[in-house]
C-alpha positions as CSV (number, residue, x, y, z in Angstrom):
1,X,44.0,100.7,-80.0
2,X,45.3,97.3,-80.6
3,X,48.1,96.1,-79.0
4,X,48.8,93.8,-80.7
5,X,49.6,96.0,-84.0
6,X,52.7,97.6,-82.9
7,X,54.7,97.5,-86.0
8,X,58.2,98.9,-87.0
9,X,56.3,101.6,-89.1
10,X,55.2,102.7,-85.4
11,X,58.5,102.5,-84.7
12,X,59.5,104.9,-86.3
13,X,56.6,107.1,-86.5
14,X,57.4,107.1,-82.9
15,X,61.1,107.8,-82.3
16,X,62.7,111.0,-81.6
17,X,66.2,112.3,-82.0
18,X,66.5,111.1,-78.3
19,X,69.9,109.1,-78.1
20,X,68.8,106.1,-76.2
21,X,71.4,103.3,-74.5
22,X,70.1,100.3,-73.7
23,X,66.8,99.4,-73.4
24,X,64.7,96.7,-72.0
25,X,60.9,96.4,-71.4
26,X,59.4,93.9,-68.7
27,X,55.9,92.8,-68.9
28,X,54.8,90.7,-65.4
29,X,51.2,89.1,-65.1
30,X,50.5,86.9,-62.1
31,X,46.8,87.8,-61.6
32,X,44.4,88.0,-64.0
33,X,40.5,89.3,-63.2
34,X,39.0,86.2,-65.2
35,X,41.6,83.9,-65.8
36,X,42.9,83.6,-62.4
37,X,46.0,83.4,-60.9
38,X,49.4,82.5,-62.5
39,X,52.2,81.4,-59.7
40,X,55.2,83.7,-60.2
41,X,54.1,85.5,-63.4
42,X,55.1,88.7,-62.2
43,X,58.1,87.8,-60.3
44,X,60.5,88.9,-63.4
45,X,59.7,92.5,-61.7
46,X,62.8,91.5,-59.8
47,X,64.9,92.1,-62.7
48,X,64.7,96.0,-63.3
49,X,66.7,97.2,-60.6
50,X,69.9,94.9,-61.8
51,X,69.1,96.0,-65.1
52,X,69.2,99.5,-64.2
53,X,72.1,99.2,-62.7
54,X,74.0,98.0,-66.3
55,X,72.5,101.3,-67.6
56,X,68.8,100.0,-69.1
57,X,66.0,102.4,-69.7
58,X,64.0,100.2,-68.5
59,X,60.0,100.0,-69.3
60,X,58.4,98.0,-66.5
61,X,54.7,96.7,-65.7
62,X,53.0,94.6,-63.2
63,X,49.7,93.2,-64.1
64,X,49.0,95.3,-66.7
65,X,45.7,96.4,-68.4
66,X,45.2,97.5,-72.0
67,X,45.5,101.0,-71.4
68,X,48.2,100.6,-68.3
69,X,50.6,98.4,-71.4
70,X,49.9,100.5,-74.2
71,X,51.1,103.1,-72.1
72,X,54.1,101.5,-70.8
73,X,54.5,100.0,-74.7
74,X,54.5,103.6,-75.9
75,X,57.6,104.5,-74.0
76,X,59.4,101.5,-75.0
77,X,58.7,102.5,-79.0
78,X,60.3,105.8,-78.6
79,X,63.6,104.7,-77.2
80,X,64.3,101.6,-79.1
81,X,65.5,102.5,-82.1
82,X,68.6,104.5,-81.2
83,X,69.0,101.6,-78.9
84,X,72.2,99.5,-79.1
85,X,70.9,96.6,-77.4
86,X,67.1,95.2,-76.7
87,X,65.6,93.0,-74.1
88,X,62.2,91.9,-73.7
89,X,61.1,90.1,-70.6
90,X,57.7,88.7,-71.2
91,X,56.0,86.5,-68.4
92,X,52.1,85.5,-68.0
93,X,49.6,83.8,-69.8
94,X,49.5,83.2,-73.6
95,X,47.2,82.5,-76.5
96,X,47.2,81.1,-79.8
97,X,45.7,80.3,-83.2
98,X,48.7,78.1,-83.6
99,X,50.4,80.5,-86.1
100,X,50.5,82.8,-84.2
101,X,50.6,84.1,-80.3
102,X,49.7,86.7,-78.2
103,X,50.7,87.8,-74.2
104,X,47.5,88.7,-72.6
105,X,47.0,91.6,-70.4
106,X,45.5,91.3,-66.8
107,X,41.3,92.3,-67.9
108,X,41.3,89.3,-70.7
109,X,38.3,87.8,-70.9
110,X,36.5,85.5,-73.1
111,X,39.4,85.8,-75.9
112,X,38.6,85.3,-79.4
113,X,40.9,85.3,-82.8
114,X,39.1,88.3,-84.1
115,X,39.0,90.4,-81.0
116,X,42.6,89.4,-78.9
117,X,44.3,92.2,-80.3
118,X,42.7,94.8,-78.0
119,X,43.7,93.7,-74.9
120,X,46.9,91.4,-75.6
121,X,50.5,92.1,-77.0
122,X,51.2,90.4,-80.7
123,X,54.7,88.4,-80.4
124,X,55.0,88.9,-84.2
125,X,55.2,92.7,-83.9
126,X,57.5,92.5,-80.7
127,X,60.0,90.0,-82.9
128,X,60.1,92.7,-85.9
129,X,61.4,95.5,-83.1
130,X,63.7,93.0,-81.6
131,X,64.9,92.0,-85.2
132,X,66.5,95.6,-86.0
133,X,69.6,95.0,-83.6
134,X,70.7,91.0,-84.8
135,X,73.0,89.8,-82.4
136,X,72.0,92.4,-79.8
137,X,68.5,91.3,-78.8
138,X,67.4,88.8,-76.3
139,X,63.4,87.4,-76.1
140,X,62.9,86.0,-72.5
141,X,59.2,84.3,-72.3
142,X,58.2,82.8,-69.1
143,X,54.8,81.1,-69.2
144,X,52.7,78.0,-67.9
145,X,52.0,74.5,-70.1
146,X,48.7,74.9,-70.0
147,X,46.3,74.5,-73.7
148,X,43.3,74.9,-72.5
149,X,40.5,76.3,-75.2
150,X,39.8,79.6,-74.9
151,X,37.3,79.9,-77.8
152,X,37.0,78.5,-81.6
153,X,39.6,78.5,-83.5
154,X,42.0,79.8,-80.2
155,X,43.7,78.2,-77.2
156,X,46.1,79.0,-74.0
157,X,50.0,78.3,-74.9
158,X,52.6,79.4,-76.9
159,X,53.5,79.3,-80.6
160,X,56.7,81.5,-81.3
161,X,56.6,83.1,-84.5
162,X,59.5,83.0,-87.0
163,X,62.4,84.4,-85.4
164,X,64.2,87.4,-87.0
165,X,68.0,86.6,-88.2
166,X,70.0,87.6,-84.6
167,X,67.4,87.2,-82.0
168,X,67.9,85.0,-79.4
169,X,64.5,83.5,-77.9
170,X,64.6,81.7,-74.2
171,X,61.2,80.3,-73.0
172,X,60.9,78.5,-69.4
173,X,58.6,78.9,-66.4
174,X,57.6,81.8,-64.5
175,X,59.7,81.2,-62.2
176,X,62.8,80.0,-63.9
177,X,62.7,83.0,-66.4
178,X,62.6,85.2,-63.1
179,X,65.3,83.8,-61.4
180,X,67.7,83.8,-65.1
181,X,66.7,87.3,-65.6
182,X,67.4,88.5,-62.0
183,X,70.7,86.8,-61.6
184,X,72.3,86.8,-64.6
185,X,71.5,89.3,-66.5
186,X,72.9,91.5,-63.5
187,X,76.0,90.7,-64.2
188,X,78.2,92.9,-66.3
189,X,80.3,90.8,-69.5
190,X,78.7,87.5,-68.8
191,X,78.6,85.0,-71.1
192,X,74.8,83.9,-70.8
193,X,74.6,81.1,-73.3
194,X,76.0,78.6,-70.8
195,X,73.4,79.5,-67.9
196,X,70.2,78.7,-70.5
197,X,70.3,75.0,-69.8
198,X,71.2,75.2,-66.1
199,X,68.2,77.3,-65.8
200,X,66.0,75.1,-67.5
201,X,65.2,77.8,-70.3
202,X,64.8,76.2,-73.9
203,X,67.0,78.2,-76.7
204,X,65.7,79.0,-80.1
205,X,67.3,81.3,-82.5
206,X,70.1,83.1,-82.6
207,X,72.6,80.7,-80.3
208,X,75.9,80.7,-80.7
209,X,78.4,79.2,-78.4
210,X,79.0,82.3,-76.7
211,X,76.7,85.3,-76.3
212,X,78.2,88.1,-74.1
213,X,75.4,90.7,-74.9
214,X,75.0,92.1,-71.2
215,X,77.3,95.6,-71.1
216,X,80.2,96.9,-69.0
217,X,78.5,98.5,-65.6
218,X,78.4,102.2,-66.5
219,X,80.6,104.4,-64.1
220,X,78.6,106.0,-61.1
221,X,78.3,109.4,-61.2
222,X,76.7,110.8,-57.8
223,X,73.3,111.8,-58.6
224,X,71.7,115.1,-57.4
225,X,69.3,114.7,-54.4
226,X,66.3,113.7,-55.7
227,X,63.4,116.0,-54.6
228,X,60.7,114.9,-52.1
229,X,57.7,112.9,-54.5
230,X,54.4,114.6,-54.2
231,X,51.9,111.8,-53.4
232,X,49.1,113.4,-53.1
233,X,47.2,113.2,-55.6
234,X,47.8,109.2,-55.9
235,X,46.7,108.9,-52.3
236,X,43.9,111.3,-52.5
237,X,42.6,108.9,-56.0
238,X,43.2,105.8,-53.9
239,X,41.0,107.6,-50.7
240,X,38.1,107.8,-53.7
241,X,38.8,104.4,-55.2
242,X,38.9,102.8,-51.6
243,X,35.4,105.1,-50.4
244,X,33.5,103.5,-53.6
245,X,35.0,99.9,-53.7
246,X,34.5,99.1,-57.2
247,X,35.8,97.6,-60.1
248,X,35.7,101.1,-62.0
249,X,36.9,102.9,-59.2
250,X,40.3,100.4,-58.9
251,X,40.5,100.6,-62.7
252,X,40.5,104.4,-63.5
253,X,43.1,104.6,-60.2
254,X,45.3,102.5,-62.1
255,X,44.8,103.9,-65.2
256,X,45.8,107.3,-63.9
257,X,48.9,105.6,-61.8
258,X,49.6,102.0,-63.3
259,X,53.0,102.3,-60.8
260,X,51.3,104.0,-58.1
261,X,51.7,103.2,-54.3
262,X,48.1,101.2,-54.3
263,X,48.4,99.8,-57.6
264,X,49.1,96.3,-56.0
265,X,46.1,96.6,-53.9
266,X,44.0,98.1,-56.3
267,X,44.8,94.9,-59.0
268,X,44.3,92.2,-55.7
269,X,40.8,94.0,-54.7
270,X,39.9,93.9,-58.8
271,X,40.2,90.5,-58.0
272,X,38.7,89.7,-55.0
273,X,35.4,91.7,-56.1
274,X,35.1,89.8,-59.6
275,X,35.3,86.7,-57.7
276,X,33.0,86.8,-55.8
277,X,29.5,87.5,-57.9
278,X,27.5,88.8,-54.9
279,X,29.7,91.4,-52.9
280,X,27.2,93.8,-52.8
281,X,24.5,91.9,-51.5
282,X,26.9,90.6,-48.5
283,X,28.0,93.9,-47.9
284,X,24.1,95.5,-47.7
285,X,23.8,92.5,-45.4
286,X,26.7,93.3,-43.0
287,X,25.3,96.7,-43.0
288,X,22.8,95.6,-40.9
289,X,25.4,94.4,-38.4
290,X,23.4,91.0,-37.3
291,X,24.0,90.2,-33.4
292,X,24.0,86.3,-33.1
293,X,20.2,86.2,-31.2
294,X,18.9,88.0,-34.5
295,X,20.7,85.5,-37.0
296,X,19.4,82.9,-34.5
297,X,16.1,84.1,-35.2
298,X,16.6,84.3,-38.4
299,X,17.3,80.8,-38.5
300,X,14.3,79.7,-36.9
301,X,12.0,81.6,-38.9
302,X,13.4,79.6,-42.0
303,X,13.3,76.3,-39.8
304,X,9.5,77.3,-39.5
305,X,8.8,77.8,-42.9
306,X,10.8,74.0,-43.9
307,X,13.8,75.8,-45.0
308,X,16.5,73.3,-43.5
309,X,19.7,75.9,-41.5
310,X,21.2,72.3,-40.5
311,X,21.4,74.3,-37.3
312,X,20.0,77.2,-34.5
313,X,23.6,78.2,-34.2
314,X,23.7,82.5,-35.0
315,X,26.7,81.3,-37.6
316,X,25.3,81.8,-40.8
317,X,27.0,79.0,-42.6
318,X,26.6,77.0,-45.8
319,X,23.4,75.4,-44.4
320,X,22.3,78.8,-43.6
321,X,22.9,80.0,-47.0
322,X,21.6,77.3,-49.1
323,X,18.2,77.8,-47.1
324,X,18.0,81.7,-47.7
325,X,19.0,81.1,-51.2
326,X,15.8,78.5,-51.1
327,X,13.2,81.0,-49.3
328,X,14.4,83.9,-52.5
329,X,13.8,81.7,-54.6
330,X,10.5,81.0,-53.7
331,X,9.2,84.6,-53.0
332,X,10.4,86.1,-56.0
333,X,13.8,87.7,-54.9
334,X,17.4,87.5,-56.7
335,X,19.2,84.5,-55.4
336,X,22.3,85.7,-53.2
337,X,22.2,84.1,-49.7
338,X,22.3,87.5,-48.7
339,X,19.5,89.2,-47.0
340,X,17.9,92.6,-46.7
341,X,16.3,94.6,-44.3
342,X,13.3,94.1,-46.4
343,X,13.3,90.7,-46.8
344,X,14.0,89.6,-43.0
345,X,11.1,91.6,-42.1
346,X,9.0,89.6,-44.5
347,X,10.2,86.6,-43.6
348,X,9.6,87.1,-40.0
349,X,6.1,88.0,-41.1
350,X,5.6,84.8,-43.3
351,X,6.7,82.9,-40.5
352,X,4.5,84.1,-37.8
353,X,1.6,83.5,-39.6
354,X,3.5,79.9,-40.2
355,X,3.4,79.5,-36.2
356,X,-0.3,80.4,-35.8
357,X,-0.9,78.3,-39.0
358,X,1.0,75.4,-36.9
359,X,-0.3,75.8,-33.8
360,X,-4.0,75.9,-35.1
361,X,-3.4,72.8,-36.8
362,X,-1.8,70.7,-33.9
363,X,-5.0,72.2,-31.7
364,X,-7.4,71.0,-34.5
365,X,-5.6,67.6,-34.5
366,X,-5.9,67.4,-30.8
367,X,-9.4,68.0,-30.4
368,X,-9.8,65.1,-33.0
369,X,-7.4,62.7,-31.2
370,X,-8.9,63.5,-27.9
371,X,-12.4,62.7,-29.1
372,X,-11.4,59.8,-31.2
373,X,-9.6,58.5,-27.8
374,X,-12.7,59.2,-25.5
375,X,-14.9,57.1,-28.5
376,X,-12.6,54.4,-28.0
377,X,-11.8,54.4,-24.1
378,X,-16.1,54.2,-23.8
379,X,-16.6,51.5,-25.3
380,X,-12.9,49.2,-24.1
381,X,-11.3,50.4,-20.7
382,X,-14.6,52.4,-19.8
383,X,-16.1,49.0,-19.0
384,X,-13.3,48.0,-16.1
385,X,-12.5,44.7,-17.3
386,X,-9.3,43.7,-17.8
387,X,-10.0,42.8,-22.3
388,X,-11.2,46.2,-22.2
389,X,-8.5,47.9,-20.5
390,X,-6.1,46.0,-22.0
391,X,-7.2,47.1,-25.4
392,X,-7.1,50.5,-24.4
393,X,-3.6,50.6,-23.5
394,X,-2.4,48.6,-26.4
395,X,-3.9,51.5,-28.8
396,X,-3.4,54.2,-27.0
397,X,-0.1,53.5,-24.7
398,X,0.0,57.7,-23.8
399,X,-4.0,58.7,-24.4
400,X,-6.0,60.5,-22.2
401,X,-7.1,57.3,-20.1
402,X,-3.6,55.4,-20.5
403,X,-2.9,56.8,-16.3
404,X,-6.2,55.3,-15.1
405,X,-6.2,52.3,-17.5
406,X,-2.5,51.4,-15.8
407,X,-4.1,52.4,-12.8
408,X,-7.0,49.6,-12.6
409,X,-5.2,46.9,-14.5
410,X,-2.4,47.4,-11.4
411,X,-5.3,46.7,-9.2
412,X,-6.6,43.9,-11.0
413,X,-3.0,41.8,-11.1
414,X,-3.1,42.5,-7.2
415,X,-6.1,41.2,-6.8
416,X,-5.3,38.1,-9.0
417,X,-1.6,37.9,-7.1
418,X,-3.9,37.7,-3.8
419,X,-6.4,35.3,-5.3
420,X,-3.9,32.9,-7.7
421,X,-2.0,30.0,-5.9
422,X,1.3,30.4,-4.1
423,X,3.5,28.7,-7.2
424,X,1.1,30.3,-9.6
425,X,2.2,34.1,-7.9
426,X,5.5,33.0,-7.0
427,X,6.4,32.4,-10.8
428,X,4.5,35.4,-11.5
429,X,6.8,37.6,-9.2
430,X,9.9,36.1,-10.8
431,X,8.8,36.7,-14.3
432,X,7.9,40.0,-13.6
433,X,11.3,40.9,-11.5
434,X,13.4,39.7,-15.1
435,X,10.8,41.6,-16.7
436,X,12.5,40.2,-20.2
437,X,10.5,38.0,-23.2
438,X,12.6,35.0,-21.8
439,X,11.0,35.6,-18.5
440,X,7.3,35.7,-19.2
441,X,7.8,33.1,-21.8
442,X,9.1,30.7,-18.5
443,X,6.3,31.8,-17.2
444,X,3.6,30.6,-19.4
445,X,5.3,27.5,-20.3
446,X,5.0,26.6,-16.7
447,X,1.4,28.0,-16.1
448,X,-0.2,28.2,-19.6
449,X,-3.4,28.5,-17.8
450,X,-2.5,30.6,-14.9
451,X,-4.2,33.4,-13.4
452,X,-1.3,36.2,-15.2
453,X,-1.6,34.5,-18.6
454,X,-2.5,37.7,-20.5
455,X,-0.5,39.7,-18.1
456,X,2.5,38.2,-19.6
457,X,1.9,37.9,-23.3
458,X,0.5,41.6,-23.2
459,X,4.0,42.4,-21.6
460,X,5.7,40.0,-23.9
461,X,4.5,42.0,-26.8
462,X,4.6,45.2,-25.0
463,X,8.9,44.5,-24.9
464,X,9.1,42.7,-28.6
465,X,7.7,46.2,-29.6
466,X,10.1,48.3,-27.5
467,X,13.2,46.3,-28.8
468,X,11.9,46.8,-32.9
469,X,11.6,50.4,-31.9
470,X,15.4,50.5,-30.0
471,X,17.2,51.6,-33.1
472,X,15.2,54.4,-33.9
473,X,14.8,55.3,-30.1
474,X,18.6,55.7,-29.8
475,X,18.8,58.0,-32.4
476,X,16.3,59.9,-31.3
477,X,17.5,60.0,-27.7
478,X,21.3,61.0,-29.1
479,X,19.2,63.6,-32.0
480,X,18.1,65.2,-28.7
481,X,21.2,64.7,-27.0
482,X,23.0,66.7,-29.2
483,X,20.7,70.0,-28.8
484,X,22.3,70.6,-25.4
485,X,19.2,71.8,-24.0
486,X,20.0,73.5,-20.5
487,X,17.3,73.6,-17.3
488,X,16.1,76.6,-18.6
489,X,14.7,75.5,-22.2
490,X,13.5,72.3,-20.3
491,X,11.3,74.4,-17.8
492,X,10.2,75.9,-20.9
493,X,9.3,73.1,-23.2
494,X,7.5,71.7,-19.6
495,X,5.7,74.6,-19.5
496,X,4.7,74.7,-23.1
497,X,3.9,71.2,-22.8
498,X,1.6,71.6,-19.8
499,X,-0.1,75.1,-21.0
500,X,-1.9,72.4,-24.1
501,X,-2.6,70.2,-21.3
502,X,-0.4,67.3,-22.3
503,X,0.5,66.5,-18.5
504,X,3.7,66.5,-18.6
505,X,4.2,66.4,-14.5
506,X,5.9,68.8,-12.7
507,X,7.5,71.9,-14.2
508,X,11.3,71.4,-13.0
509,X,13.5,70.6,-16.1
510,X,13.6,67.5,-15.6
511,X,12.5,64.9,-18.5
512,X,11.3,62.3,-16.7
513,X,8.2,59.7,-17.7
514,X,5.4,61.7,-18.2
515,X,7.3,64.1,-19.5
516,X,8.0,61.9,-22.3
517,X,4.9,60.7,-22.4
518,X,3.7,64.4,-23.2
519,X,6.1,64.8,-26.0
520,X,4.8,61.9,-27.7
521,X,1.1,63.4,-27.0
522,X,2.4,66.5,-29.0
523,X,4.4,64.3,-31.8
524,X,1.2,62.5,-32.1
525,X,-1.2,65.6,-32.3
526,X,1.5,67.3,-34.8
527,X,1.6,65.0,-37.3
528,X,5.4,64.5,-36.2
529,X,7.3,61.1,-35.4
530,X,6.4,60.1,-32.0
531,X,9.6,58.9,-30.3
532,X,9.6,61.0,-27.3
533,X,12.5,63.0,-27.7
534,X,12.7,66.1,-29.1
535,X,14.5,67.0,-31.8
536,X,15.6,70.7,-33.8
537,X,12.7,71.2,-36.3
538,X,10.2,69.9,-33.3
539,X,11.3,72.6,-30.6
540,X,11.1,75.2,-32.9
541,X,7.8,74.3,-33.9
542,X,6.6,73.4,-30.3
543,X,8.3,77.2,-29.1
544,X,6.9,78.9,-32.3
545,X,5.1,81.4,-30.2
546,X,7.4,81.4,-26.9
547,X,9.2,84.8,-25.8
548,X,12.5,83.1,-24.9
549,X,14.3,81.4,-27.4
550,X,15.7,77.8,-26.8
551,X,19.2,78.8,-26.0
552,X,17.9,80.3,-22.0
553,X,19.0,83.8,-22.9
């Protein structure tokens, strides 16, 4: 059926020999399942218990479907007629051609000029029922500014069609139309014409200077008890609706009860579900009910496979997600940032095999490195002499030999402190105790040919190096900082460390020389950055195949 088509020959098709009083028929949208929310569109709700009270039959709605307002549209038809005077509250969102306008109902979507009628109201046909009682007939529209396109030849706003000879037409806000129609249409013999303008509601129309069209409040006859409301059946739909939590389910519940106790819910749930495009994949995901040390996991198996978490943290956040979303992607799954049992299984499988792949690799590299090193140490510190040692260190500050090459060349500046000349090894001992470029380079200006010559420009460029390198050092240093690694995952990494014999002294959580000087072994071997400090993507990879994780649980 299309709304939009109610005429005045359905009028009358429609009406009985009921004697109807006053009617009035309110129409309140303030969330719609595509077009979002409007602020206040349903507050003119408010306004059928005052008008009750003057003695309307009134026809109310509250975010209304197609079905729910033909329904409630139906009921208005048949008493209208016989009615002495109309009101038709009308607040939400509207659409035009620019002839001609149309109230939408809460399920619009994707309007177009040759299909709005089926699930919007037609202005036109509601101005030809308000234009049988002239002078007795009041159009209250409450709507936002907005003209955004909705589709060729159609846009959001208002366009109010020619007004019938004695209607009066009063558009405003939301929530100025509310607060007009709640307080002063309450009000029994009022003159309303004044209270337009201080309500901010533009006139068009039928306005004369006064207006008194609300009635005298009817005399209150006591009522009969009214008997207890069966509720079952609406709770026992709403139990089903709420058990299969979907769009269909909230729909036919408020199809079959449009004013029942849940309809509120139902309309806010609508909502919630159609905005957000992959609720059932989060909710097959929170099935599984995830403790942190399996999202945690989780995390690391991504962080294995180069899927960035920003983070070992069990919180599943937006870094999380974009990486999951990645790792579908790239095996073939829908993209939701949701996971199934399935796919964690898999990709705990995939990265396993990445961990052996890794650690394969780093072993391959090492045996390379080590024999590369041994090639190099033979023929430069091998020899003892101080070039040769020298050379060796410079190449390989943390290789295999670096302990014994510092070893000898400490021997050999002792024996060249005992053998050089008291001025000669007292400058010497200075230079070294500053132990700065500015130092040595006193040094050598005073002794250019003393017996620690190369001793201080191989320090020299030893500290030139360290200072170019300070920058990224500190970052690496705060990188690692930041990981709050406890004694426990120290020990660990130590133990790691020492189990590929990297040396990295003793096994008591402590990071101290040589054990930065076997993270730099591993960096090296890896293919990683060698800074000497660890950071996220490195412990994962170094702990690939550890039993604890990094947290010490």
């Amino acid at each position: 059926m299309r709304l939009g088509l109610i005429s005045l020959c359905s009028v009358m098709a429609l009406s009985s020999a009921v004697q109807a009083g006053d009617v009035a028929l309110i129409l309140g949208t303030d969330s719609y399942e595509v077009l979002g929310r409007l602020d206040r569109g349903a507050a003119v709700l408010s306004a059928q218990e005052g008008l009750s009270g003057l003695g309307f039959d009134v026809a109310a709605l509250r975010n209304g479907r197609a079905d729910t307002s033909a329904t409630v549209l139906r009921d208005f038809v048949r008493q209208v007629e016989q009615a002495e005077r109309r009101l038709v509250i009308l607040s939400g969102r509207f659409a035009t051609d620019g002839s001609q306008s149309w109230y939408l109902t809460s399920e619009t979507k994707d309007p177009d000029v040759l299909t709005i009628g089926r699930t919007s109201v037609d202005l036109a046909s509601i101005m030809r029922i308000l234009g049988d009682a002239p002078g007795q007939s009041l159009l209250l529209i409450g709507t936002d500014s907005g003209a955004d396109v909705l589709g060729p030849w159609l846009r959001s706003g208002l366009v109010l069609p020619e007004i019938a000879q004695g209607v009066t037409v009063a558009v405003g806000s939301p929530r100025d139309v509310a607060a007009f129609a709640d307080e002063v249409l309450s009000q029994p013999q009022i003159d309303i014409m004044p209270y337009f303008a201080e309500y901010g509601l533009a006139v068009s129309g039928y306005a004369p200077k006064s207006l008194v069209l609300m009635p005298q409040r009817p005399s209150v006859v006591p009522a009969p008890a009214a008997p207890p409301v069966d509720t079952s059946e609406d709770d026992a739909l709403w139990q089903g609706a709420s058990a299969l939590d979907t769009v269909e389910a909230y729909r036919n519940y408020i199809s079959r009860f449009p004013n029942g106790l849940h309809a509120a819910k139902a309309e806010q749930l609508i909502a919630d579900i159609l905005a957000e495009p992959n609720r059932p994949d989060r909710m097959i995901e929170d099935a599984l009910s995830l403790s942190r040390d399996q999202r945690r996991e989780i995390q690391r198996h991504l962080t294995i496979l180069d899927y960035n978490t920003r983070g070992i943290d069990g919180i599943f956040g937006s870094g999380t997600r974009s990486a999951i979303l990645n790792w579908q992607q790239q095996n073939g799954y829908s993209q939701t940032s949701y996971l199934t049992a399935e796919q964690i299984t898999r990709l705990e499988a995939q990265a396993a095999r990445r961990a052996a792949e890794l650690e394969a690799e780093a072993e391959r590299r090492r045996r390379e490195v080590a024999q590369i090193d041994r090639a190099y140490w033979e023929e430069t510190g091998a020899k003892g002499d101080e070039p040769g040692l020298r050379t060796y260190i410079e190449r390989y500050p943390d290789g295999i030999f670096a302990e014994l090459a510092t070893e000898r060349l400490a021997k050999i500046e002792d024996a060249k402190r005992e053998a050089a000349q008291a001025e000669d090894r007292s400058a010497w001992d200075n230079a070294r105790s500053g132990d700065t470029v500015a130092s040595y380079q006193d040094y050598l200006s005073l002794y250019p040919e003393g017996d620690f010559v190369s001793d201080a420009q191989a320090r020299i460029a030893t500290l030139i190096a360290e200072q170019e390198d300070a920058p990224e050092l500190a970052a690496a240093e705060a990188q690692e900082e930041a990981l709050g690694l406890n004694t426990i995952s120290r020990r660990l990494i130590e133990s790691r460390l020492s189990q590929m014999e990297l040396e990295p002294g003793e096994v008591d959580g402590v990071f101290d020389d040589a054990t930065r000087r076997a993270i730099r072994r591993y960096q090296e071997s890896s293919g990683i950055p060698v800074t000497g400090y660890l950071d996220e993507a490195t412990v994962v990879r170094l702990l690939a195949d550890a039993v604890n994780d990094i947290s010490g649980r």
